[in-house]
N, CA, C and O atoms as a MOPAC input file, in Angstrom:
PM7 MOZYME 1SCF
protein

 N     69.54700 1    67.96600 1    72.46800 1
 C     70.39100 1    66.80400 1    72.39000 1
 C     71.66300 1    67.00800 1    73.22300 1
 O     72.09700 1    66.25100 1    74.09100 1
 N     72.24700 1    68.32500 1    72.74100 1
 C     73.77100 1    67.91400 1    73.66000 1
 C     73.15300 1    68.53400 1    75.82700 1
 O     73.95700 1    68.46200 1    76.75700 1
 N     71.86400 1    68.97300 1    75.98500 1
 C     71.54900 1    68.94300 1    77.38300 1
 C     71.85400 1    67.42200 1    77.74100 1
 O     72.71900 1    66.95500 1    78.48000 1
 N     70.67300 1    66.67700 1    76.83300 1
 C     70.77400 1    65.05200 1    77.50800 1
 C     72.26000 1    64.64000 1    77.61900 1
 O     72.69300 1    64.48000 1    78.76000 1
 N     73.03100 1    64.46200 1    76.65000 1
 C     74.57600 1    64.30600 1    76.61600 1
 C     74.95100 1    64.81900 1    77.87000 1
 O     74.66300 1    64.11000 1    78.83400 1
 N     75.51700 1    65.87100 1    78.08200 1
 C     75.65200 1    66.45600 1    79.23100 1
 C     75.65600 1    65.77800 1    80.38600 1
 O     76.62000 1    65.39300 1    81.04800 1
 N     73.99100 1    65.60600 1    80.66600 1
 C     73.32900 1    64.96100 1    81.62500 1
 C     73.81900 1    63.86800 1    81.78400 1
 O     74.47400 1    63.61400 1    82.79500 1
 N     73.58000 1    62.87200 1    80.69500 1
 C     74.34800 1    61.21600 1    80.93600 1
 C     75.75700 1    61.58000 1    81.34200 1
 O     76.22200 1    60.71200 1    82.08000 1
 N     76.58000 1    62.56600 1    81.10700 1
 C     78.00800 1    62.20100 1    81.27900 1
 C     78.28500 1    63.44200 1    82.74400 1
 O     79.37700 1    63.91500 1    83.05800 1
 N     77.29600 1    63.64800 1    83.24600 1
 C     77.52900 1    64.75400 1    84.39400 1
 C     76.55300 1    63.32100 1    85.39800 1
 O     76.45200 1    63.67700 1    86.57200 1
 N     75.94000 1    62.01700 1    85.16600 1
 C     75.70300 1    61.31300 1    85.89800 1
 C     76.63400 1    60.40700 1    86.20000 1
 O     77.09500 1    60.04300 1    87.28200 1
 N     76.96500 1    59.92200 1    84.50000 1
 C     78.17100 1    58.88400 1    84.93600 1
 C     79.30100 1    59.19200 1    85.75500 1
 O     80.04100 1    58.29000 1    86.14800 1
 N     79.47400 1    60.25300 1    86.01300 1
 C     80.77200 1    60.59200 1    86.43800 1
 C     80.39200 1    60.59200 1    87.98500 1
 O     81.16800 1    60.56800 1    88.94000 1
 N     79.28200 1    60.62000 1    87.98700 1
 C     78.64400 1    61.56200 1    89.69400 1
 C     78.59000 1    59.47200 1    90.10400 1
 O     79.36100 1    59.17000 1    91.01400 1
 N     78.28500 1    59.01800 1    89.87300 1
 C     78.07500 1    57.48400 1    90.07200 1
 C     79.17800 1    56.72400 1    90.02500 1
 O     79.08500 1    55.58800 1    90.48900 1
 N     80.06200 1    57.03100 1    89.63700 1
 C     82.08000 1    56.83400 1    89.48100 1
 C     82.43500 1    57.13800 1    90.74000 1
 O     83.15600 1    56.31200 1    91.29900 1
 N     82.06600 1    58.28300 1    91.45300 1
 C     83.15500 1    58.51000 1    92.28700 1
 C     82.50800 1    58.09300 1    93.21700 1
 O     83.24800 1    58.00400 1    94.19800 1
 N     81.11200 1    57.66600 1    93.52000 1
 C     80.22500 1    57.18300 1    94.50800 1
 C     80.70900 1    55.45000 1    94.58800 1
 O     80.61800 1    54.76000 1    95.60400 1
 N     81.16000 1    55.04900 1    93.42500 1
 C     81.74300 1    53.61200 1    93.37300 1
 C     83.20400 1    53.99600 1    94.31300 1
 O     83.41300 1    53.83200 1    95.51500 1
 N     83.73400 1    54.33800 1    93.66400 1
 C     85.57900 1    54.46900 1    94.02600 1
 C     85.08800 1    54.99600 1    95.86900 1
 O     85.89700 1    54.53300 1    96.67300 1
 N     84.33000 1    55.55500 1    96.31200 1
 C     84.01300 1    56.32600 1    97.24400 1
 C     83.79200 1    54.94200 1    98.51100 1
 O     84.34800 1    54.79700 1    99.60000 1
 N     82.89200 1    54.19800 1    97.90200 1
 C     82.11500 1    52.82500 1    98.40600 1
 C     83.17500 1    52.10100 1    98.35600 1
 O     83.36500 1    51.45200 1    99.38500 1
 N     84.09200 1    51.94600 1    97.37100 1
 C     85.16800 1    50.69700 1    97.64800 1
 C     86.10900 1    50.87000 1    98.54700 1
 O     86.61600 1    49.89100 1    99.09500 1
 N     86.59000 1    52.46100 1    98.91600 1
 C     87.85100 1    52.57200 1    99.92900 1
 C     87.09700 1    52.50400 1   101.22400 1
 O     87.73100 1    52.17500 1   102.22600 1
 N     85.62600 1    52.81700 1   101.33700 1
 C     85.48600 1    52.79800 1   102.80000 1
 C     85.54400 1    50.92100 1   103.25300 1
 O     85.95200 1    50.54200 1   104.35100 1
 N     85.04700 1    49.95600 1   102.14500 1
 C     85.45600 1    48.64300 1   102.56800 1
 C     86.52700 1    48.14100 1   102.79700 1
 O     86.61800 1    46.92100 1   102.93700 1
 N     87.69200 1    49.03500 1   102.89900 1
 C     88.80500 1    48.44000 1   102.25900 1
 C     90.22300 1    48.46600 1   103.53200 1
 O     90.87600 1    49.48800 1   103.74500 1
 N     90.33600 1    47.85700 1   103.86000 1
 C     91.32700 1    48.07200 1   105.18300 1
 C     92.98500 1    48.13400 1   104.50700 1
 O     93.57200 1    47.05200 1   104.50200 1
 N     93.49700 1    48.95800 1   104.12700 1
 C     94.66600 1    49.24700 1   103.73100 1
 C     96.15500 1    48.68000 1   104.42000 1
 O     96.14300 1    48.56500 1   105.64500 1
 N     96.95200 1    48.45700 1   103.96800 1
 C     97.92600 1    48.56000 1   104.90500 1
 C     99.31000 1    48.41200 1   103.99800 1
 O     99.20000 1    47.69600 1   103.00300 1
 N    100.61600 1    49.02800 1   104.25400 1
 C    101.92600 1    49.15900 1   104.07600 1
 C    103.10200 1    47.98600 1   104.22600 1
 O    103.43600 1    47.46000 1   105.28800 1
 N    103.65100 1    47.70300 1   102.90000 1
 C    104.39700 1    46.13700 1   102.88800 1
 C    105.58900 1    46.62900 1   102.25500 1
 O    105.65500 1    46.58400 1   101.02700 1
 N    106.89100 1    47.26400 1   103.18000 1
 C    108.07000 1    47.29700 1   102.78400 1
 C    108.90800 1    46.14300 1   102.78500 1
 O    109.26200 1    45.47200 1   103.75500 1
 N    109.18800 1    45.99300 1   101.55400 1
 C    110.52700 1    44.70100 1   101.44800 1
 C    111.77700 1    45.26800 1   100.88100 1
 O    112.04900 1    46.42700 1   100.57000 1
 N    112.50400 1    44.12300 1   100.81700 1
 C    113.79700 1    44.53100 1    99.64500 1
 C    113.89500 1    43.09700 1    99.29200 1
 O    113.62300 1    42.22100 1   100.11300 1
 N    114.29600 1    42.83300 1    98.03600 1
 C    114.65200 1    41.99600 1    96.82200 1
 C    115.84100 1    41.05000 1    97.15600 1
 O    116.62700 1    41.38700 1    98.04100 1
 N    115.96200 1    40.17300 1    96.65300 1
 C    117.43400 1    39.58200 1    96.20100 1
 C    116.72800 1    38.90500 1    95.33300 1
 O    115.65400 1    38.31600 1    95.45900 1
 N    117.81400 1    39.11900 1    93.94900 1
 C    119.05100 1    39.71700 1    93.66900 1
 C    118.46900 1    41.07800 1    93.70600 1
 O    117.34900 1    41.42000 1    93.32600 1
 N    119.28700 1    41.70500 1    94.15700 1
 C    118.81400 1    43.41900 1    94.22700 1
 C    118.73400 1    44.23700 1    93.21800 1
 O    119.48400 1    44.00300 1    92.27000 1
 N    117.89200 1    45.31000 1    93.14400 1
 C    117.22100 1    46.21000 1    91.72400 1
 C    118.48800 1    46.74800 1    91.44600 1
 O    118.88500 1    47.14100 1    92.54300 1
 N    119.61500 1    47.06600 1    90.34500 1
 C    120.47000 1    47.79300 1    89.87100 1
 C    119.93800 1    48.96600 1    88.87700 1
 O    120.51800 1    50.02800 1    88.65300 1
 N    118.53200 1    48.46900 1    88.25800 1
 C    118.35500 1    49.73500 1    87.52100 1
 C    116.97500 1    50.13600 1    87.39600 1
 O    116.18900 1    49.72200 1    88.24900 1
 N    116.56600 1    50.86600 1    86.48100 1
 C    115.24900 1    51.30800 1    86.30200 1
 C    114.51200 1    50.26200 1    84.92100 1
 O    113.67400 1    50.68500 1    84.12500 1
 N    115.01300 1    49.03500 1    84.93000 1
 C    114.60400 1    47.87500 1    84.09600 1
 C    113.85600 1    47.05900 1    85.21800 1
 O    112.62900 1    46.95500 1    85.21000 1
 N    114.57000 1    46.54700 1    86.08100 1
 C    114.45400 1    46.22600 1    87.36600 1
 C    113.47000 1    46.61300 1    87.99300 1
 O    112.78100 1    45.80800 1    88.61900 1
 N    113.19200 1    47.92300 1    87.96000 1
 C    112.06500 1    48.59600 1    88.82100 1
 C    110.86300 1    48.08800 1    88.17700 1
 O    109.85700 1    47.54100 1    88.62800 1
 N    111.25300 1    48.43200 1    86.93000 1
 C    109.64700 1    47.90700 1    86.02200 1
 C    108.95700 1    46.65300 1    86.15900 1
 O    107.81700 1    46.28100 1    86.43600 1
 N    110.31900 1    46.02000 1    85.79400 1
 C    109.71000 1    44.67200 1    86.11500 1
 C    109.18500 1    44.21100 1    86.83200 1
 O    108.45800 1    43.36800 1    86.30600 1
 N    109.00000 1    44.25500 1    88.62100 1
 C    108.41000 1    44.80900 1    89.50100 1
 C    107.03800 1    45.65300 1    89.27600 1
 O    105.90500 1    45.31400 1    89.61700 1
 N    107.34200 1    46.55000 1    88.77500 1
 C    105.79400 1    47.41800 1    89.03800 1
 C    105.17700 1    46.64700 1    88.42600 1
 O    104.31900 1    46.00900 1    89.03700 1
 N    105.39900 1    46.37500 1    86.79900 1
 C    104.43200 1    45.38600 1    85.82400 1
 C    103.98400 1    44.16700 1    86.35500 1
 O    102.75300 1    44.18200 1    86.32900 1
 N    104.38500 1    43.18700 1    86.79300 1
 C    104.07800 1    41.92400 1    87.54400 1
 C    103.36500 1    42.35300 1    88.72200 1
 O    102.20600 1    41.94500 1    88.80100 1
 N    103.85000 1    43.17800 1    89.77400 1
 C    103.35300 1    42.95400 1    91.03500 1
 C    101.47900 1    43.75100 1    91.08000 1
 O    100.40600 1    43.58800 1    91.66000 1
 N    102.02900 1    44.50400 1    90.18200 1
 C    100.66200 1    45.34800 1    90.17900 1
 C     99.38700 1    44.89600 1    89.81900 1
 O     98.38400 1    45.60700 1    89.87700 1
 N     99.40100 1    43.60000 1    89.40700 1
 C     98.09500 1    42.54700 1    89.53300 1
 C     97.90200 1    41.62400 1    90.64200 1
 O     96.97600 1    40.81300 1    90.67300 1
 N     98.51200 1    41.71200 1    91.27500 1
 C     97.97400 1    41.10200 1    92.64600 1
 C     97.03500 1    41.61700 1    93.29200 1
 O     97.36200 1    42.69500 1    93.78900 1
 N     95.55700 1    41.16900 1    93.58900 1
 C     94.43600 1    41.86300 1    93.57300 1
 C     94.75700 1    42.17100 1    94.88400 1
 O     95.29600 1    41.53200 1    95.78800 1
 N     94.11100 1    43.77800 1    94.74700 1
 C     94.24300 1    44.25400 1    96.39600 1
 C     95.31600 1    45.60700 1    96.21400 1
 O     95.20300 1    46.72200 1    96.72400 1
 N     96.24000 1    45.15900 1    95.42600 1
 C     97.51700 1    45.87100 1    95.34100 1
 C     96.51600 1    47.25700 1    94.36700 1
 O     95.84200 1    47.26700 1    93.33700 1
 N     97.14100 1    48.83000 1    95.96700 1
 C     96.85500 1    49.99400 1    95.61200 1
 C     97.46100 1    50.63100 1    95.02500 1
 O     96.81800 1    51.25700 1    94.18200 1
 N     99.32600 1    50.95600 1    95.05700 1
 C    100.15700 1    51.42300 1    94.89000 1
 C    101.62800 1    50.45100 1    95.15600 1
 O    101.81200 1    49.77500 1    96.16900 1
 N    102.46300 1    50.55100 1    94.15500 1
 C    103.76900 1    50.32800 1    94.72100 1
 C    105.14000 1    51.37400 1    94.06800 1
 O    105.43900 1    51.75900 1    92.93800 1
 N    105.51900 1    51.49400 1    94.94700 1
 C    107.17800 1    52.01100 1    94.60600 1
 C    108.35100 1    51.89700 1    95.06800 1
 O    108.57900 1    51.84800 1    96.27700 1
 N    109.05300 1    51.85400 1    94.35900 1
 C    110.62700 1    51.09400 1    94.06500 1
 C    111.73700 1    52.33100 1    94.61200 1
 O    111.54400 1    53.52800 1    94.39900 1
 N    112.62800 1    51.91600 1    95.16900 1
 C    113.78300 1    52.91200 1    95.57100 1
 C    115.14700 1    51.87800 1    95.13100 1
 O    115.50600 1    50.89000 1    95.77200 1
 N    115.71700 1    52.35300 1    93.98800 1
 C    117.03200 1    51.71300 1    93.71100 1
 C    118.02900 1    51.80000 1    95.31500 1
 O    118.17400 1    51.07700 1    96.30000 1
 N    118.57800 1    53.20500 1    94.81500 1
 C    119.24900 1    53.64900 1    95.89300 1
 C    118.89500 1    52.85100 1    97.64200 1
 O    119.74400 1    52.31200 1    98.35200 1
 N    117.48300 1    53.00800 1    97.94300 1
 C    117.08000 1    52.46400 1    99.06200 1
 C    117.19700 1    50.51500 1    98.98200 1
 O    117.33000 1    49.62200 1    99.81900 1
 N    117.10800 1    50.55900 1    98.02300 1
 C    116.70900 1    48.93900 1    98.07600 1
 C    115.54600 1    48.42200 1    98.34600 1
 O    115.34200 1    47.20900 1    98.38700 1
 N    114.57300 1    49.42000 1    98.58000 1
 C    113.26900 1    49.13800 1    99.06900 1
 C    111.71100 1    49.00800 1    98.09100 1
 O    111.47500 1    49.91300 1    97.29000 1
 N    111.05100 1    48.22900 1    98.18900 1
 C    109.69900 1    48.25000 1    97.62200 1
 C    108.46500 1    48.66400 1    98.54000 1
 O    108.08100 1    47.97100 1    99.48200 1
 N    108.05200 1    49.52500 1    98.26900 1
 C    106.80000 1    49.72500 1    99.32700 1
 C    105.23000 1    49.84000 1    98.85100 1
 O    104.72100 1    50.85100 1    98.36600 1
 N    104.67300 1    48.77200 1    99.05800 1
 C    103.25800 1    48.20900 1    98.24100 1
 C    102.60400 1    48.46900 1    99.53500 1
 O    102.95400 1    48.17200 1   100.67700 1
 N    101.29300 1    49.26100 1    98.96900 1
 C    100.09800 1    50.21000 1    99.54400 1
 C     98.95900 1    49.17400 1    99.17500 1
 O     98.31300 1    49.46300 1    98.16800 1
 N     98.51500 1    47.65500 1   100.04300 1
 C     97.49400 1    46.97100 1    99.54300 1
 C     96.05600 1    46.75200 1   100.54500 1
 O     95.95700 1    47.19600 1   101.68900 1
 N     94.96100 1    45.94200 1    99.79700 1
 C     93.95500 1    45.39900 1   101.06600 1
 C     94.05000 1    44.63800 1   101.48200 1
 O     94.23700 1    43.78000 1   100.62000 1
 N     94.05800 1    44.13600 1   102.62800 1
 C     94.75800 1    43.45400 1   103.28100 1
 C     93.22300 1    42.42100 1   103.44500 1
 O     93.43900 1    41.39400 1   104.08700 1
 N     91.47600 1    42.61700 1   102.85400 1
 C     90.82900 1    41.56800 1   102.37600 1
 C     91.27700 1    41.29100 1   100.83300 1
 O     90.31900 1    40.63700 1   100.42300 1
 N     91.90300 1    41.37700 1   100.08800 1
 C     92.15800 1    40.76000 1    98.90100 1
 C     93.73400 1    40.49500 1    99.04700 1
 O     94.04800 1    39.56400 1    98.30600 1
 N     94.46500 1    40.83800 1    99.52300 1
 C     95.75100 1    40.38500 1    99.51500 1
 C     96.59700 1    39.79600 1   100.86100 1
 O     96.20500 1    40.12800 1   101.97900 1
 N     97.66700 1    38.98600 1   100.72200 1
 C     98.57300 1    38.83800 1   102.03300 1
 C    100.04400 1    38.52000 1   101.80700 1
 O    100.43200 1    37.74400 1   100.93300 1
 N    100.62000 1    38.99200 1   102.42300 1
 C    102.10600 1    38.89800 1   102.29500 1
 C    102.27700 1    38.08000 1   101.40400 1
 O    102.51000 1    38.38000 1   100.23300 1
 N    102.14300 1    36.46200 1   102.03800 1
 C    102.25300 1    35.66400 1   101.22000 1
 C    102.17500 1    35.51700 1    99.43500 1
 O    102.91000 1    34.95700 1    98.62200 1
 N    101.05300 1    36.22100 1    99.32200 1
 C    100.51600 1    36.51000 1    97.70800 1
 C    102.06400 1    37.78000 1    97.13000 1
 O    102.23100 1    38.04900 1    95.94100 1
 N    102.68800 1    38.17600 1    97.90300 1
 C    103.49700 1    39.40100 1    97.38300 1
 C    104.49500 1    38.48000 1    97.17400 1
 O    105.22900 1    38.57000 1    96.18900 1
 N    104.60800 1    37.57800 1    98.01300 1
 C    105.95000 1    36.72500 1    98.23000 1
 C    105.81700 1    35.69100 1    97.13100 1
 O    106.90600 1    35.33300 1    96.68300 1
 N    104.62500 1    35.05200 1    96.51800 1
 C    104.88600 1    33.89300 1    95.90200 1
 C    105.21400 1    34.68300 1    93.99000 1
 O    105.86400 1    34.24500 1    93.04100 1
 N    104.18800 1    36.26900 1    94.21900 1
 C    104.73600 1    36.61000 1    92.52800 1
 C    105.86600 1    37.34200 1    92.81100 1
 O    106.41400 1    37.88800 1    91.85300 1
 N    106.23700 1    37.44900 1    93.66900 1
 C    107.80800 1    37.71700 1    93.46100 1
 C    108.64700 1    37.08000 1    93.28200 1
 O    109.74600 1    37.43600 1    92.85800 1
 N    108.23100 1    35.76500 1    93.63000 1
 C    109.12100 1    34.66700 1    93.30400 1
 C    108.60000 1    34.10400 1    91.55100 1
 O    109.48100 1    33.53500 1    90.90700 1
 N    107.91700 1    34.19400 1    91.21900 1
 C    107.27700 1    34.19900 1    89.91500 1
 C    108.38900 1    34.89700 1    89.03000 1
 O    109.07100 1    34.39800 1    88.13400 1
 N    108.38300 1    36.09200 1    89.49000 1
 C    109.52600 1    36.91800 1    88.45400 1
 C    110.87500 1    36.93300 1    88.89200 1
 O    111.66400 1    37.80600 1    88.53000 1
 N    111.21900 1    35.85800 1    89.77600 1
 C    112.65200 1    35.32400 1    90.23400 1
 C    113.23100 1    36.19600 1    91.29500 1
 O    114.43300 1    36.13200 1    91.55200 1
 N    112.39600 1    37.04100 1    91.94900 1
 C    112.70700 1    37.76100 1    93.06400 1
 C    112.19300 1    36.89000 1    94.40200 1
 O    111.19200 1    36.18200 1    94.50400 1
 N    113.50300 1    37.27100 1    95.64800 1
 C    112.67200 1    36.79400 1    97.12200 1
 C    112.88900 1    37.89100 1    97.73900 1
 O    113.63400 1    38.82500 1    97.44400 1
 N    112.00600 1    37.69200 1    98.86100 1
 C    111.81800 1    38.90600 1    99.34300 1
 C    111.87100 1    39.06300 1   100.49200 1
 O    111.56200 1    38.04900 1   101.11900 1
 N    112.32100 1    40.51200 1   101.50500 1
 C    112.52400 1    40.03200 1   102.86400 1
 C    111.59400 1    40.95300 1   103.46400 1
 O    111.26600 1    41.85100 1   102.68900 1
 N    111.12300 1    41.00000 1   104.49100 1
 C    110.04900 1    42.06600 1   104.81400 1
 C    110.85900 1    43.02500 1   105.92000 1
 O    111.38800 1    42.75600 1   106.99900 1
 N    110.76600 1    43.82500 1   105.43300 1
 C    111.63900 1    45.23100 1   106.24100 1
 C    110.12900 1    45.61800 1   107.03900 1
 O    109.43800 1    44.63200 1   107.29500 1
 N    109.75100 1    46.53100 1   107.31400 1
 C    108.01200 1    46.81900 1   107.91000 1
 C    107.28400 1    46.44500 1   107.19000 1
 O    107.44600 1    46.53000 1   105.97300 1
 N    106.31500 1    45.94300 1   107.73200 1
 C    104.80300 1    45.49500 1   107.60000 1
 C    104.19200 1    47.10800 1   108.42700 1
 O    104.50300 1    47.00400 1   109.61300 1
 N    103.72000 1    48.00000 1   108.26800 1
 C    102.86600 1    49.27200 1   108.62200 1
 C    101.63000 1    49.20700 1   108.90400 1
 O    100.88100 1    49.43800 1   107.95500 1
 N    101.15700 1    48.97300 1   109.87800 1
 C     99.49900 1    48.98700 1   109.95900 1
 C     99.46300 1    50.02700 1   110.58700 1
 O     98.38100 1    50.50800 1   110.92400 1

């Protein structure tokens, strides 16, 4: 019994990373630095940001620099576009200016 166990969970896992493996090679990435107004003053600020923005499908990574003023979202550029960063940012009462776009 615990071989089969094993087995199912030494497959599932082997078939996980063959998914995650298959989705980045479809996936054309690219780098979306902005900064805010009204600008981030704290680490409330930041959150609020990560929590909202981080459902915008596509969206890989983002992070916040108080000090910098900067947001830098790691997305796919087939599921996402500026635009989509720009309208939920305005959702959570942020606008946004685009410092680099990184391809």
């Amino acid at each position: 019994m615990k071989k089969i166990f094993l087995l199912g969970m030494l497959l599932s896992v082997s078939l996980s990373g063959m998914s995650a493996e298959k989705e980045a090679k479809g996936a054309r990435l690219d780098t979306l630095v902005v900064t805010t107004q009204p600008v981030m003053h704290c680490m409330k600020c930041e959150n609020k940001i990560k929590s909202n923005v981080r459902f915008v499908k596509g969206t890989k990574s983002i992070e916040t620099s108080v000090p910098n003023q900067t947001v830098t979202i790691v997305y796919d550029t087939k599921k996402a576009s500026v635009a989509d960063y720009e309208k939920e940012f305005g959702r959570i009462g942020y606008e946004i200016k685009v410092l680099s776009p990184k391809q």
